[in-house]
VOPA-616056 format. One record per residue: residue in one letter; y, z, x of N, C-alpha, C in turn. Coordinates in nm, 3 decimals. Example, Ala and Ser with C-alpha at 12.3 -4.5 7.8 and 13.67 -1.06 7.14 Angstrom:
type->A&n_north->-0.569&n_up->0.780&n_east->1.319&ca_north->-0.450&ca_up->0.780&ca_east->1.230&c_north->-0.330&c_up->0.780&c_east->1.320
type->S&n_north->-0.225&n_up->0.708&n_east->1.285&ca_north->-0.106&ca_up->0.714&ca_east->1.367&c_north->0.003&c_up->0.787&c_east->1.290
REM end
This chain:
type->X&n_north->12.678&n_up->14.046&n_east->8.308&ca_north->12.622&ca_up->13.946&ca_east->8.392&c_north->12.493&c_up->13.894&c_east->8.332
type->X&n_north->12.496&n_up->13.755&n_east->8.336&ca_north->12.345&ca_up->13.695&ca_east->8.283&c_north->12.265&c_up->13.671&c_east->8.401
type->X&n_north->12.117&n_up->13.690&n_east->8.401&ca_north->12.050&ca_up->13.654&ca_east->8.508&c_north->11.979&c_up->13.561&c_east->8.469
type->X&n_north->11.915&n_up->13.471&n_east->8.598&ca_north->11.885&ca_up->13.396&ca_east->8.558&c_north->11.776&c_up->13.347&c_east->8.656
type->X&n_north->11.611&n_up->13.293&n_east->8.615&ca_north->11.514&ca_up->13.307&ca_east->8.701&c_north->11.526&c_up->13.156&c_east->8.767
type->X&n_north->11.638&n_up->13.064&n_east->8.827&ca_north->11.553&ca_up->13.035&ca_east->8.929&c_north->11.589&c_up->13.083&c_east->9.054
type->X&n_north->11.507&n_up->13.016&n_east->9.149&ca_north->11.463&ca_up->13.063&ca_east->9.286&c_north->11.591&c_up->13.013&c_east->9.336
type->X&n_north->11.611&n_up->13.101&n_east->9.440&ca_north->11.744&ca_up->13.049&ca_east->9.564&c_north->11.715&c_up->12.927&c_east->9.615
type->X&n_north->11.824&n_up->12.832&n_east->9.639&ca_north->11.825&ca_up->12.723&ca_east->9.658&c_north->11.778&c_up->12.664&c_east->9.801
type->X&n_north->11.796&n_up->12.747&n_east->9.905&ca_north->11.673&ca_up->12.762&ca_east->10.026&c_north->11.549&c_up->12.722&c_east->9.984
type->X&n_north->11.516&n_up->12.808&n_east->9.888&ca_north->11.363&ca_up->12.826&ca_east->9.881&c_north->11.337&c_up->12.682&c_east->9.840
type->X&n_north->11.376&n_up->12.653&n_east->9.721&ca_north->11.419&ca_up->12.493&ca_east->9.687&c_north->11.365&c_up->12.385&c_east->9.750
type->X&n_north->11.486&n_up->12.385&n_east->9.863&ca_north->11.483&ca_up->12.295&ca_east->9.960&c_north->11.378&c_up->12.302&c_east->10.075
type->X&n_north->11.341&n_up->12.453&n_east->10.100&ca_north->11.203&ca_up->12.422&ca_east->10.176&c_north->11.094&c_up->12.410&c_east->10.129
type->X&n_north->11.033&n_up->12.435&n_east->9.993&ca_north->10.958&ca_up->12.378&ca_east->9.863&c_north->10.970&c_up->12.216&c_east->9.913
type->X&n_north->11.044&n_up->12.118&n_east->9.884&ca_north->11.037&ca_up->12.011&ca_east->9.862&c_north->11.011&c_up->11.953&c_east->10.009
type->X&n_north->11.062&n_up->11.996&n_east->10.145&ca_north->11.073&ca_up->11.956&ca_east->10.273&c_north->10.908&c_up->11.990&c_east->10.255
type->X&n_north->10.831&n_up->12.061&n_east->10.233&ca_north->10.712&ca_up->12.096&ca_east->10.282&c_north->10.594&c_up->12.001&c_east->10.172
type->X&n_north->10.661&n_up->11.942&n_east->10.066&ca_north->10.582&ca_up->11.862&ca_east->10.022&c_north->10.617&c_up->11.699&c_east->10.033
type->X&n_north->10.735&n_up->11.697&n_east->10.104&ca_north->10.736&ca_up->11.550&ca_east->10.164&c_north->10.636&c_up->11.533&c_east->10.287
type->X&n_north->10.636&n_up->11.645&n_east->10.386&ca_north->10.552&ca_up->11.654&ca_east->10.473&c_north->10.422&c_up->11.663&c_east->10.464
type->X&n_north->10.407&n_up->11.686&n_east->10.376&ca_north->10.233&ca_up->11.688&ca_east->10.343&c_north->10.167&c_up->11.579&c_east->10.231
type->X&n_north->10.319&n_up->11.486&n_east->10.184&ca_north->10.260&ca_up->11.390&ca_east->10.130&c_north->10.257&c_up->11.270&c_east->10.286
type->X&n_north->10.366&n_up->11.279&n_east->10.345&ca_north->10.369&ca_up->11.166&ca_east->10.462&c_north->10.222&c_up->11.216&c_east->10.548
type->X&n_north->10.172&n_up->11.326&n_east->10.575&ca_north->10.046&ca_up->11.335&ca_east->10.629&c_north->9.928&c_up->11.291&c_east->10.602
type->X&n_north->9.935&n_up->11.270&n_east->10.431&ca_north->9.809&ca_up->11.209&ca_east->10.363&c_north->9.780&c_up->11.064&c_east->10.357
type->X&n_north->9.920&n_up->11.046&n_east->10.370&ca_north->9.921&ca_up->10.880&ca_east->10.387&c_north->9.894&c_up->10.829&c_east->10.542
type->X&n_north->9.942&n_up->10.942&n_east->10.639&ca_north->9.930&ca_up->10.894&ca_east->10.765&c_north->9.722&c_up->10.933&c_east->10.812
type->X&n_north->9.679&n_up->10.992&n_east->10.742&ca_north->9.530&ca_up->11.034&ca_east->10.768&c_north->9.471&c_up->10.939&c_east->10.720
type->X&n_north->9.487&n_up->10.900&n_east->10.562&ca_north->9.459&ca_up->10.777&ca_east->10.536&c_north->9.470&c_up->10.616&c_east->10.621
type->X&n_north->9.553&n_up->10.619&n_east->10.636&ca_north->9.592&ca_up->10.476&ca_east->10.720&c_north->9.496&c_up->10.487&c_east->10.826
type->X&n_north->9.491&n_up->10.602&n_east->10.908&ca_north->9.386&ca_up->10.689&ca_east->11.049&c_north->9.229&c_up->10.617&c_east->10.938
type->X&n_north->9.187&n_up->10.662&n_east->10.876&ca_north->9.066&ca_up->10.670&ca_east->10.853&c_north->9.040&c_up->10.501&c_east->10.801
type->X&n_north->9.171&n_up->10.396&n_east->10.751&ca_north->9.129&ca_up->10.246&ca_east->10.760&c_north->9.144&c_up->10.168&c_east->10.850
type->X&n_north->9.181&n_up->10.269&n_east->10.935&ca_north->9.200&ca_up->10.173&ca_east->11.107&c_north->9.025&c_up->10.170&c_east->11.154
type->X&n_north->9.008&n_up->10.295&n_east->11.149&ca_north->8.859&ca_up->10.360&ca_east->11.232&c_north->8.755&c_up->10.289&c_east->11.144
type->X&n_north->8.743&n_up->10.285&n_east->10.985&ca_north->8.656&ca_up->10.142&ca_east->10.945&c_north->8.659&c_up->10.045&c_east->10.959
type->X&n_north->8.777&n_up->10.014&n_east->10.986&ca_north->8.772&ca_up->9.840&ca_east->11.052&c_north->8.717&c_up->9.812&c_east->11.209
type->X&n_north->8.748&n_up->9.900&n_east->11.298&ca_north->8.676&ca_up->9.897&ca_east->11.423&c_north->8.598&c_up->9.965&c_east->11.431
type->X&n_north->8.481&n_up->9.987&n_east->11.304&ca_north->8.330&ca_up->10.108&ca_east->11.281&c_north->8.284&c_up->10.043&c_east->11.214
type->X&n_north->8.266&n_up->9.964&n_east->11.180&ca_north->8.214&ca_up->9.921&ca_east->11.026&c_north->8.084&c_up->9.969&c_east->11.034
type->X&n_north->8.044&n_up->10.044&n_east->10.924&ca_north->7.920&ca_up->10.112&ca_east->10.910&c_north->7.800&c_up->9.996&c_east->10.862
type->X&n_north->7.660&n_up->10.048&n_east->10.915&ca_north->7.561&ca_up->9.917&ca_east->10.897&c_north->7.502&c_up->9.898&c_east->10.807
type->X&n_north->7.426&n_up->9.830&n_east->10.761&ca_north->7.390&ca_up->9.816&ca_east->10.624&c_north->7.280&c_up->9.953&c_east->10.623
type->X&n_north->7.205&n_up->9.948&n_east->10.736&ca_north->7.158&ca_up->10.071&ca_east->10.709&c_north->7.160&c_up->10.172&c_east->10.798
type->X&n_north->7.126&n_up->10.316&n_east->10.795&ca_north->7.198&ca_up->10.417&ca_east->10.919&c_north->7.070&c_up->10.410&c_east->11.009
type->X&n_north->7.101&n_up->10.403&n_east->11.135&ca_north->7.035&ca_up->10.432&ca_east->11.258&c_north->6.970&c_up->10.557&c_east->11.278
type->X&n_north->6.912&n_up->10.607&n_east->11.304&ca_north->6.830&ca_up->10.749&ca_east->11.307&c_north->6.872&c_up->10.787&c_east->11.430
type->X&n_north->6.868&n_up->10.937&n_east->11.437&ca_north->6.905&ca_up->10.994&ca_east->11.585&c_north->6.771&c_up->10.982&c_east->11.682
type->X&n_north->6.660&n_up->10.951&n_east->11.620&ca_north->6.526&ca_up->10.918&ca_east->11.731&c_north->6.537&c_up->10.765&c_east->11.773
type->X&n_north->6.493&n_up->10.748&n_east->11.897&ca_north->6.469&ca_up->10.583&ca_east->11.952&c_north->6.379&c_up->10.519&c_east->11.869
type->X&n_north->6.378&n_up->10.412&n_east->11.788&ca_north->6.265&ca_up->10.317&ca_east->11.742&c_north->6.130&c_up->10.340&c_east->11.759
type->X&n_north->6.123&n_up->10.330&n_east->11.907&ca_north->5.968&ca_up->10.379&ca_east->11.960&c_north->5.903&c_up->10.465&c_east->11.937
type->X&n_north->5.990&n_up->10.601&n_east->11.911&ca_north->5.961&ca_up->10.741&ca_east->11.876&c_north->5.954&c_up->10.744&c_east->11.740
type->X&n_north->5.966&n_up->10.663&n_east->11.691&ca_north->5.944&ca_up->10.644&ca_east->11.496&c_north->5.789&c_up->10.547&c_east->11.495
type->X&n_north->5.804&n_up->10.490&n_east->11.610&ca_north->5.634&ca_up->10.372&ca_east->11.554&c_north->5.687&c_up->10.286&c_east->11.485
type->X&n_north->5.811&n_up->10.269&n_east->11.454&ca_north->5.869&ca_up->10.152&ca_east->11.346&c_north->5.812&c_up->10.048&c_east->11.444
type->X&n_north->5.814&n_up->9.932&n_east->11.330&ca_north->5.779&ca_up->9.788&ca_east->11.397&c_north->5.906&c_up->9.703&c_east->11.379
type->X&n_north->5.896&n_up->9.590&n_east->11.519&ca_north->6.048&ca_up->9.545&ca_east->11.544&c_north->6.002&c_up->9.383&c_east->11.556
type->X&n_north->6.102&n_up->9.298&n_east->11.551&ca_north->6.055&ca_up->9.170&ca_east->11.595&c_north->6.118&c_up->9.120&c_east->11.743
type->X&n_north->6.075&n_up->9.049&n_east->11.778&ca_north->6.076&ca_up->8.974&ca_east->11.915&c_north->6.182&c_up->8.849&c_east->11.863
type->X&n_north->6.338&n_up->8.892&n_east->11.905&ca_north->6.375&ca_up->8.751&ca_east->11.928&c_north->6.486&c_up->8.706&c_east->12.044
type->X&n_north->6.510&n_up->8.563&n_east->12.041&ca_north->6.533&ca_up->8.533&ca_east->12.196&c_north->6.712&c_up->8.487&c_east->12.169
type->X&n_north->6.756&n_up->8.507&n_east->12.290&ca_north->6.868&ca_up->8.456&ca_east->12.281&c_north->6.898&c_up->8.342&c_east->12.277
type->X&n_north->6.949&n_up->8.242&n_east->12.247&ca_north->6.983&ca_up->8.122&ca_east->12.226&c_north->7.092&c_up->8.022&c_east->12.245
type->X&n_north->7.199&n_up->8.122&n_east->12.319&ca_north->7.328&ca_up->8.094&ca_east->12.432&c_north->7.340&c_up->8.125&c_east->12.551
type->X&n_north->7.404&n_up->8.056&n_east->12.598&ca_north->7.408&ca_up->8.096&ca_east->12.746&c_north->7.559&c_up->8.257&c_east->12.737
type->X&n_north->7.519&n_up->8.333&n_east->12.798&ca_north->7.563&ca_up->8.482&ca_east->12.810&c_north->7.616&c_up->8.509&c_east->12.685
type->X&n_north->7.547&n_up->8.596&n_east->12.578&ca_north->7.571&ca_up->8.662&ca_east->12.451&c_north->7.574&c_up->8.784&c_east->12.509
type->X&n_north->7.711&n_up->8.837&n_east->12.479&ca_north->7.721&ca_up->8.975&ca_east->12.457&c_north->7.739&c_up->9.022&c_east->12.406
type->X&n_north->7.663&n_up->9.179&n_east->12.418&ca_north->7.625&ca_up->9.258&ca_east->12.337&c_north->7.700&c_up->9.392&c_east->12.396
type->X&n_north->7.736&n_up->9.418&n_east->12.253&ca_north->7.876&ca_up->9.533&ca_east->12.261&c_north->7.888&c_up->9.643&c_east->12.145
type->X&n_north->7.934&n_up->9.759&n_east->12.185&ca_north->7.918&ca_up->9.895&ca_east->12.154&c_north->7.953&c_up->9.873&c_east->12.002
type->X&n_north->8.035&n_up->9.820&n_east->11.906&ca_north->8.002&ca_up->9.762&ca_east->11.773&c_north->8.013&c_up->9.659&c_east->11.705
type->X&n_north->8.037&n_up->9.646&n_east->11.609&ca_north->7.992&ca_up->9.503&ca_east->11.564&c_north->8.115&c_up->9.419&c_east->11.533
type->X&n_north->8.202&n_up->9.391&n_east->11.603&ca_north->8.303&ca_up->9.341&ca_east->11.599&c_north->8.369&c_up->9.241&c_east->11.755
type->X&n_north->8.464&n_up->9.169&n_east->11.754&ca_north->8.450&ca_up->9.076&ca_east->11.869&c_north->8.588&c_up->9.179&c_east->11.960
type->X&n_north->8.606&n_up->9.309&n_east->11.919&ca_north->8.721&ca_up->9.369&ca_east->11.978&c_north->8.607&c_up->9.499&c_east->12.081
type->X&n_north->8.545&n_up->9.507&n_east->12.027&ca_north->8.448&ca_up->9.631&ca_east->12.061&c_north->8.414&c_up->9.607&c_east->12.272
type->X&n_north->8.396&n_up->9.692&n_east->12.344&ca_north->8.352&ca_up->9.691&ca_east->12.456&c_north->8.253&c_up->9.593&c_east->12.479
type->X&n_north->8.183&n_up->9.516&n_east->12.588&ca_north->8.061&ca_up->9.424&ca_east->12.580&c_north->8.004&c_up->9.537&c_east->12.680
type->X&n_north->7.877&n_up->9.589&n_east->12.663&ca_north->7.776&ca_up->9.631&ca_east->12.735&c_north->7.680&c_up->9.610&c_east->12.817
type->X&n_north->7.669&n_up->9.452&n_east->12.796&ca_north->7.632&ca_up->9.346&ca_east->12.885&c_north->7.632&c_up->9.204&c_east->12.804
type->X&n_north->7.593&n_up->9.088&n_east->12.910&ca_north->7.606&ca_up->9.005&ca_east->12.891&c_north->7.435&c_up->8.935&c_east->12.913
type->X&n_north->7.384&n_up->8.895&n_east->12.782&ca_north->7.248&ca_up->8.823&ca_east->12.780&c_north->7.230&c_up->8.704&c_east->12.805
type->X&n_north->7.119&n_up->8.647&n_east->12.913&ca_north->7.148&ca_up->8.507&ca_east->12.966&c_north->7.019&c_up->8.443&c_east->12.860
type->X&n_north->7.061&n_up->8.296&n_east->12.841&ca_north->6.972&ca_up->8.259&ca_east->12.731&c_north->6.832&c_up->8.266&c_east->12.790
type->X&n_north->6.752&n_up->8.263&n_east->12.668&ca_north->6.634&ca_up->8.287&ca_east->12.656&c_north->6.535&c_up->8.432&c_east->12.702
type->X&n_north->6.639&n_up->8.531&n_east->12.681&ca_north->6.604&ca_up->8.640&ca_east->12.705&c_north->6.519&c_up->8.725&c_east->12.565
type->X&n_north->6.403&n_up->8.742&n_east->12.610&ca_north->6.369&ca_up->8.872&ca_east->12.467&c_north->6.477&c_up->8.968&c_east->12.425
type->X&n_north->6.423&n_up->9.044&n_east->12.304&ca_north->6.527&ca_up->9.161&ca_east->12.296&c_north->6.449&c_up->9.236&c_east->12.146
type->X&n_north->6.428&n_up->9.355&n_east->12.116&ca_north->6.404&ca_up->9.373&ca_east->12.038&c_north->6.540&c_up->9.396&c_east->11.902
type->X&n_north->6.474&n_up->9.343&n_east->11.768&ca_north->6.512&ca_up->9.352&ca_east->11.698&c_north->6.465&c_up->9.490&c_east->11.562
type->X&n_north->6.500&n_up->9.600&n_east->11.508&ca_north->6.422&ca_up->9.685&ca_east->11.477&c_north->6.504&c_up->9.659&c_east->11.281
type->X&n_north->6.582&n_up->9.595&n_east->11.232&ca_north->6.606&ca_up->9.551&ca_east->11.119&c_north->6.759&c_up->9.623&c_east->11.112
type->X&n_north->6.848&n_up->9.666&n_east->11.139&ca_north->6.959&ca_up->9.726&ca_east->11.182&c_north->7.085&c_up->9.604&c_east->11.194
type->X&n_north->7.130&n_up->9.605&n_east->11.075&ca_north->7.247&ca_up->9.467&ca_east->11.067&c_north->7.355&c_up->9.548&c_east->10.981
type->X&n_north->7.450&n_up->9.484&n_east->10.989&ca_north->7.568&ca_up->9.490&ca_east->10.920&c_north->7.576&c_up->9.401&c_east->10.824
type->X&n_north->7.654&n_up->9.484&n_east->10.675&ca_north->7.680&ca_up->9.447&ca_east->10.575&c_north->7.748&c_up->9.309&c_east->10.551
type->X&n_north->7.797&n_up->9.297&n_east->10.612&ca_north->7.929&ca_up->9.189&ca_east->10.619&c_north->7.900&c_up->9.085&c_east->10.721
type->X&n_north->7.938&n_up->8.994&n_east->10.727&ca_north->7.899&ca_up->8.840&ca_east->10.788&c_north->8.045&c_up->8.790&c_east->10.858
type->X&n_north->8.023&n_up->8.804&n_east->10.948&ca_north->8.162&ca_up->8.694&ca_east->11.041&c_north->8.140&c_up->8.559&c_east->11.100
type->X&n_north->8.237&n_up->8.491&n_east->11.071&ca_north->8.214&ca_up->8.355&ca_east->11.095&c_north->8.269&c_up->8.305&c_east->11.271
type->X&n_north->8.182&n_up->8.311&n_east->11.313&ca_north->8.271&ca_up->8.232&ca_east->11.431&c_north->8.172&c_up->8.128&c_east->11.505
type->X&n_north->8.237&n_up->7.999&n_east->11.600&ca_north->8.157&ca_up->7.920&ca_east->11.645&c_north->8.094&c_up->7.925&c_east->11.751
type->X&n_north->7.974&n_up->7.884&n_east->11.731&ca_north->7.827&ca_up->7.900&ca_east->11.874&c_north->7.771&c_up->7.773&c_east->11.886
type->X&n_north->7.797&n_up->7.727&n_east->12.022&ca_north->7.788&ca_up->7.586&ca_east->12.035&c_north->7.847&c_up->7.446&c_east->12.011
type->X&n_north->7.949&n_up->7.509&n_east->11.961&ca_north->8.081&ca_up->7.433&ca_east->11.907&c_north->8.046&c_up->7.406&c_east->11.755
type->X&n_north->7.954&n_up->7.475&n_east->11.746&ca_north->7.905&ca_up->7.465&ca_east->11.543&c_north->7.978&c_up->7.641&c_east->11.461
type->X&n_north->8.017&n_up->7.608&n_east->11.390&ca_north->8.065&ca_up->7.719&ca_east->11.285&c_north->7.946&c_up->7.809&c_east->11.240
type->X&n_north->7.942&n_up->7.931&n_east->11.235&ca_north->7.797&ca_up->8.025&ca_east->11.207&c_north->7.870&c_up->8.139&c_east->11.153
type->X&n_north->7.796&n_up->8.179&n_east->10.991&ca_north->7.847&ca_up->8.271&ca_east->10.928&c_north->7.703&c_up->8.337&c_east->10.887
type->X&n_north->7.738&n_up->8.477&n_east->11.009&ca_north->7.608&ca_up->8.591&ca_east->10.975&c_north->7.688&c_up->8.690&c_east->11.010
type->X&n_north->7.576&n_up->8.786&n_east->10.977&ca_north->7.577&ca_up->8.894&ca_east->11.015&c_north->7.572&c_up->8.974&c_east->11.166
type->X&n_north->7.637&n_up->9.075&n_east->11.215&ca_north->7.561&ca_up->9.128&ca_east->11.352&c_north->7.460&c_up->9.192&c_east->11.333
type->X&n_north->7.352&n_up->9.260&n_east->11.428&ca_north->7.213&ca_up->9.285&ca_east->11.435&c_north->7.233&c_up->9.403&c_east->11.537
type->X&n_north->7.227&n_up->9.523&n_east->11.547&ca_north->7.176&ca_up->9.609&ca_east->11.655&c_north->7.034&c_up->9.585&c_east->11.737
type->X&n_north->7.046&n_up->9.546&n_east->11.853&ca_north->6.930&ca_up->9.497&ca_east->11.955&c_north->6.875&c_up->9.614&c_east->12.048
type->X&n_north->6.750&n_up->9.573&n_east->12.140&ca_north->6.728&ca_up->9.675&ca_east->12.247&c_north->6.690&c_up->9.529&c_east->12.353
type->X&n_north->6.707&n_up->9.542&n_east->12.458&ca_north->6.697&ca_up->9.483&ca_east->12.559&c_north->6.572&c_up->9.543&c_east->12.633
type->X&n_north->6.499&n_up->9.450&n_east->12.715&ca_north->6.375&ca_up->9.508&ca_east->12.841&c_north->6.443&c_up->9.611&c_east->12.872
type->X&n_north->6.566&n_up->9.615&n_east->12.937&ca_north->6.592&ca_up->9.717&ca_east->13.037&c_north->6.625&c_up->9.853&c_east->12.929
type->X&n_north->6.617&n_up->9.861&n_east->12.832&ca_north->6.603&ca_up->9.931&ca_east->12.747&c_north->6.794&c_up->9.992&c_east->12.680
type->X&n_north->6.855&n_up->9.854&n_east->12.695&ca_north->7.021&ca_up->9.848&ca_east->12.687&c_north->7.002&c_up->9.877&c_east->12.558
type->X&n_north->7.086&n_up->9.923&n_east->12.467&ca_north->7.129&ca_up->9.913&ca_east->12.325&c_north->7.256&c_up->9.872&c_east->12.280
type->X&n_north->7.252&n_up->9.747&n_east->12.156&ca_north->7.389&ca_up->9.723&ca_east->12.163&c_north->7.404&c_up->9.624&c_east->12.039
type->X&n_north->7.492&n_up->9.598&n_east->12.013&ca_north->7.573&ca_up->9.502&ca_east->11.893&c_north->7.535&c_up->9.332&c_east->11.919
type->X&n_north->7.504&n_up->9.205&n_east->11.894&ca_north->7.541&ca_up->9.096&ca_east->11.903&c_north->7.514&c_up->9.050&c_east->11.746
type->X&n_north->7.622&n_up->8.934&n_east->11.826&ca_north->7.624&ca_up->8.826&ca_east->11.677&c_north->7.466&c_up->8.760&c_east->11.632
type->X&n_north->7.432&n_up->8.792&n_east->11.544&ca_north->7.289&ca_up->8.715&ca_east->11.509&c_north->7.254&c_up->8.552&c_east->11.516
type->X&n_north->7.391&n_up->8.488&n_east->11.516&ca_north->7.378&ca_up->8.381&ca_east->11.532&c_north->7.364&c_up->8.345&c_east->11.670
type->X&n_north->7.355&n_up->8.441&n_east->11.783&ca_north->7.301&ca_up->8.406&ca_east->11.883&c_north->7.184&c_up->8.430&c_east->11.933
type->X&n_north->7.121&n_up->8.452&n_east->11.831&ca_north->6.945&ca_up->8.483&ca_east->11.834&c_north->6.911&c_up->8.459&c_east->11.756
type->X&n_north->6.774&n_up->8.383&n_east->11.796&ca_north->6.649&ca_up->8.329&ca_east->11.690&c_north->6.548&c_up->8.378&c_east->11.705
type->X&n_north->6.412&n_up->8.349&n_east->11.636&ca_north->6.303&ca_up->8.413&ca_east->11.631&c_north->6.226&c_up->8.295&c_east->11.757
type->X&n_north->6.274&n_up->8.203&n_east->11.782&ca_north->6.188&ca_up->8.098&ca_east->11.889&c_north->6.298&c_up->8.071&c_east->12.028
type->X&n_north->6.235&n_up->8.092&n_east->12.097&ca_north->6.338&ca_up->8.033&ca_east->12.235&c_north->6.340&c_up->7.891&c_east->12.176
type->X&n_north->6.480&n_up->7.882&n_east->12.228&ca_north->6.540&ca_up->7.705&ca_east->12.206&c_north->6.556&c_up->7.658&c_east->12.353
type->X&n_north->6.445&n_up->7.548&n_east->12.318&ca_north->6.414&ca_up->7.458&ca_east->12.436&c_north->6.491&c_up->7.307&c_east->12.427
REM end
């Protein structure tokens, strides 16, 4: 009798079943992790776990410039709205924008910026489009 080293053909077949499955998992985690950047998009720069105030950072003063801009949990037009800003409202601005620029229209004019992380008087925190804020109330 000749022997002969390979493995029983079971073993084989659950060898290969266990690496189809763990290639279809890598692809399915992957796909998971370009869904969650597209509705995350990370900001140009990271937010600190302390409030603004508690840093002494300095912020600018600017006003809204539409009638109800809302401002929503991220920076995208799918994201929750957190509230809704009536024009000419303050809001602080602390330099907190996103990388990337979306185009959509404000006022029936086309506007390609960026979003801005804001703080509101009532001390709201939240996402809006920058093109609905300026540094001057619009009179």
């Amino acid at each position: 009798m000749s022997e002969t080293n390979t493995p029983p053909k079971w073993e084989m077949i659950v060898f290969i079943l266990f690496a189809i499955f763990f290639i279809m998992w890598s692809f399915k985690r992957c796909e998971t992790e370009k869904i969650n950047a597209r509705h995350n998009p990370r900001p140009a720069q990271t937010r600190s776990k302390k409030a603004p105030q508690e840093e002494n950072q300095k912020h600018s003063t600017l006003y809204v410039v539409v009638d109800s801009l809302n401002m929503r949990t991220a920076p995208h037009l799918d994201s929750a709205i957190v509230a809704r800003l009536p024009k000419d409202v303050p809001v602080e601005f602390y330099g907190l924008r996103t990388s990337f620029r979306q185009q959509i229209n404000i006022n029936n004019a086309p506007t390609n910026t960026p979003w801005i992380y804001i703080r509101t008087e009532s001390q709201k925190e939240g996402w809006v489009y920058a093109g609905g804020v300026n540094f001057y109330k619009d009179y």
